[in-house]
C-alpha positions as CSV (number, residue, x, y, z in Angstrom):
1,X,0.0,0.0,0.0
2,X,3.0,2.5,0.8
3,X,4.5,1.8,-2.8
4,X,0.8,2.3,-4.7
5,X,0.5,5.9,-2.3
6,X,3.9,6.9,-3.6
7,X,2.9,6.5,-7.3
8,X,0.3,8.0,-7.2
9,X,1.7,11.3,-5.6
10,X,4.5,11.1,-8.1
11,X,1.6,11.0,-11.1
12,X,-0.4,14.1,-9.4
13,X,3.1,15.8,-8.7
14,X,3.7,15.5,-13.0
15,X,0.3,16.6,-13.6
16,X,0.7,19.5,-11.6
17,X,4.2,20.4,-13.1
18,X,2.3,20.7,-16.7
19,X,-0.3,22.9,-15.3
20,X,-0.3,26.4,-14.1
21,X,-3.5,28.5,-13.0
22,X,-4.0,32.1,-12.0
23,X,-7.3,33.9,-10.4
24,X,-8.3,37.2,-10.2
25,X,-10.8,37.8,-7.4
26,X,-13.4,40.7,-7.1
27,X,-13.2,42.0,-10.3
28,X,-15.4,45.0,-10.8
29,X,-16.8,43.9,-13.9
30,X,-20.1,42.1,-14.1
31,X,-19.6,38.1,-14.9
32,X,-22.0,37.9,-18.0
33,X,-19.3,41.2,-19.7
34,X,-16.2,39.1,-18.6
35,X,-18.0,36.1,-19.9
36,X,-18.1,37.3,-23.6
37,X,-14.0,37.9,-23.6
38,X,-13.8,34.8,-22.0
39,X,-15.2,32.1,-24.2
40,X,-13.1,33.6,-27.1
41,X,-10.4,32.1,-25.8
42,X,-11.5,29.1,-23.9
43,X,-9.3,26.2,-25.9
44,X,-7.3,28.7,-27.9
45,X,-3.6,28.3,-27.3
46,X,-2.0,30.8,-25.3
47,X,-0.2,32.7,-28.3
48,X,-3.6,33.3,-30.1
49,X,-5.0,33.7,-27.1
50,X,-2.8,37.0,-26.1
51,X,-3.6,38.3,-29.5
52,X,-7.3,38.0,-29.3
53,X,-7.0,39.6,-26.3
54,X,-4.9,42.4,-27.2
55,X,-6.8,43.8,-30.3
56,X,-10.4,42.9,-28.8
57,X,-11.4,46.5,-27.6
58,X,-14.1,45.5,-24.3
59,X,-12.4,46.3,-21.5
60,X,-12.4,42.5,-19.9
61,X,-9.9,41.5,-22.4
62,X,-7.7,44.1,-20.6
63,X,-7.8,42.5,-17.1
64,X,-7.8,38.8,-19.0
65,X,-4.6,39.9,-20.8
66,X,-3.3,40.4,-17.6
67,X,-4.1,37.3,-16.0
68,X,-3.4,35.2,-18.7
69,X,0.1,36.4,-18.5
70,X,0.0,35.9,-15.0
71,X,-1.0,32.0,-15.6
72,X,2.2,31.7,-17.9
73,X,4.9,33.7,-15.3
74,X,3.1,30.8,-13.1
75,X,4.0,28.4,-15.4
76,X,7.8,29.3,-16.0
77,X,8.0,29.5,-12.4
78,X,7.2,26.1,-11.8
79,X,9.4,25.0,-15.1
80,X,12.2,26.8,-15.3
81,X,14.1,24.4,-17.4
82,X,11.5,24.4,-20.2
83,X,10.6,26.6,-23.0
84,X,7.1,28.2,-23.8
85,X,7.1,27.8,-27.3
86,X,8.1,24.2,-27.2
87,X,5.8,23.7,-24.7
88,X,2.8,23.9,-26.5
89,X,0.4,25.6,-23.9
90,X,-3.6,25.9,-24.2
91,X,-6.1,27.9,-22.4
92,X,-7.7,24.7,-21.2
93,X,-10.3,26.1,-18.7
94,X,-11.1,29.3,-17.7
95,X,-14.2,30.1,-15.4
96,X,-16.0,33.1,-14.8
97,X,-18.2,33.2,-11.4
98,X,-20.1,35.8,-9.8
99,X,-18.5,37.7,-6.8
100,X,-20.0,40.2,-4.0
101,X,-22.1,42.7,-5.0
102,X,-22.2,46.0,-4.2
103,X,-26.0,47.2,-2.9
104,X,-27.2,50.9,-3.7
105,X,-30.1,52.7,-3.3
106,X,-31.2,55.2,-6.5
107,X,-33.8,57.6,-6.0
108,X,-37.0,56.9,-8.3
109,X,-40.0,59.1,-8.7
110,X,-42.5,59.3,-5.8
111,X,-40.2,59.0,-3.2
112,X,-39.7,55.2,-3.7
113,X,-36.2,53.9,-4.4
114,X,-34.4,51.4,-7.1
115,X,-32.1,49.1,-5.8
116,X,-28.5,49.5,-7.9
117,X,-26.9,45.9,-8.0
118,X,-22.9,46.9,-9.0
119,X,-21.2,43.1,-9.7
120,X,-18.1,42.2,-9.5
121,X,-16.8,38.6,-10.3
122,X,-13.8,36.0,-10.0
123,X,-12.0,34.4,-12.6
124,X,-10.2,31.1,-12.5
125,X,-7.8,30.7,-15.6
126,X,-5.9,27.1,-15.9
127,X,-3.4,26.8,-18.7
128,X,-2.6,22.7,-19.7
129,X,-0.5,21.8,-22.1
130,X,-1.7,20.4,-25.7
131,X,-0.5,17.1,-25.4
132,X,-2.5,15.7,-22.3
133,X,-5.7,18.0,-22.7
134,X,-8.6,16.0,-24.3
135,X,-10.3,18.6,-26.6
């Protein structure tokens, strides 16, 4: 039993070594705007995926951009011996989920009040490389 734990945390340590994720948390943006930039590059490999980013004009992309190169200093951190071309690097999830919100109170005619629901969200972003990523 001590051998079959021992290969098995040697298979989850390689899977982890070809993975790298990033997360930005409480991002004032709602999660249905960050969702649009979002599944434009869900799959895409990281290359094309920084270039969609970079020329889309909504302001997610921005913050996406950012996090996306975020996931790939993760990535060299963790492999420092390896190269990023040769490594062949997808987007292979990224998740967009609702954060807190921020509650305000506009006036409306009559004296009543509207409710002002200002959302924010967090994004998850896992990059995977081609060769083990069933797509």
């Amino acid at each position: 039993m001590g051998v079959r734990k021992k290969q098995m945390a040697e298979r989850i340590k390689a899977e982890k070594q070809e993975v790298a994720f990033a997360k930005l948390n409480n991002c004032p943006t709602s999660p249905r705007k960050m969702r649009l930039v979002a599944d434009l590059i869900r799959g895409e490999k990281v290359e094309k995926a920084l270039a969609i980013l970079r020329f889309n004009s909504k302001e997610a992309s921005r913050k996406l951009e950012k996090l996306l190169l975020s996931a790939l200093a993760n990535w060299q951190a963790k492999n420092e011996d390896a190269n990023v071309e040769d490594a062949d690097l997808v987007v292979s999830e990224i998740r967009v989920d609702g954060g807190t919100m921020l509650k305000r109170l506009r006036p409306a005619p009559q004296g009543r009040a509207h409710r002002i629901r200002k959302r924010s969200n967090h994004v998850t972003l896992v990059l995977g490389s081609n060769n083990n990523t069933a797509s």
